[in-house]
C-alpha positions in Angstrom: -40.9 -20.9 45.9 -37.6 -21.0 44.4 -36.5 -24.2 42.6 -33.7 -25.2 40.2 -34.5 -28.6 37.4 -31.3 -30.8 37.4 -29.8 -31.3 33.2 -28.7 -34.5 32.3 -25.1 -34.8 33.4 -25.3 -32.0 35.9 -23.9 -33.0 39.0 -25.1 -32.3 42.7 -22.5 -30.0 43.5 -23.1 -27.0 40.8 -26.7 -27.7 41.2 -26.7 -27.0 45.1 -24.1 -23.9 44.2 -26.4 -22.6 41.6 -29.5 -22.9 44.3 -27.9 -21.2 46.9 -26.6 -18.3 44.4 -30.4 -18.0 43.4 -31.6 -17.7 46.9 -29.2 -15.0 47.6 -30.2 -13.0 44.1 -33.6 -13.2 45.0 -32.9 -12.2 49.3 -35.0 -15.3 50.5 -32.8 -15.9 53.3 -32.5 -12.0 54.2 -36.5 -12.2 54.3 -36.3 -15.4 56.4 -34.3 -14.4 58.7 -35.5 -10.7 59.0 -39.3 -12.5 60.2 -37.8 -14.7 62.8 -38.7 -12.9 65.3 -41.2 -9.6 65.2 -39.5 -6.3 65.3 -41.7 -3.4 66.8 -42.0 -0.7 63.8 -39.9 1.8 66.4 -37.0 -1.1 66.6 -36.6 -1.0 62.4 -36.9 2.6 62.5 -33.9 3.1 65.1 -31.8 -0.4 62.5 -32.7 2.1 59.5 -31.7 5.0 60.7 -28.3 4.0 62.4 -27.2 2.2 59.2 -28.0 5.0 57.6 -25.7 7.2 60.3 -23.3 4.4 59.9 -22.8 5.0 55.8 -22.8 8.2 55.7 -19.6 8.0 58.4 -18.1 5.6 55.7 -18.6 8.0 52.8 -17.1 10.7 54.8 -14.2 9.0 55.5 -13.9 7.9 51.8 -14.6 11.4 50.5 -11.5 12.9 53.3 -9.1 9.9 51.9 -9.8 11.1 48.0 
């Protein structure tokens, strides 16, 4: 469980920023939002492998530009 102590004179504000910038670091959300719903092993397999397709267009194009 992430958590983040509040220091004397710390306001609410850069306490909230500083939680939210540790949930991000850590990829809670990500996590959360990747177990919303199930996902059948073949379903990740085809995400994995079209964002994999999908940068190695990206790097092609970078490498033609250069």
């Amino acid at each position: 469980m992430t958590s983040q102590k509040k220091r004397k004179g710390e306001s609410i504000d850069s306490l909230l920023r500083k939680f939210k910038r540790k949930i991000k670091n850590e990829g809670t959300l990500k996590e959360l939002r990747e177990r919303e719903y199930f996902e059948k092993p073949s379903e990740t397999k085809k995400k994995r492998l079209k964002a994999a397709v999908s940068r190695t267009r990206t790097e092609q194009k970078q490498n033609e530009l250069t």
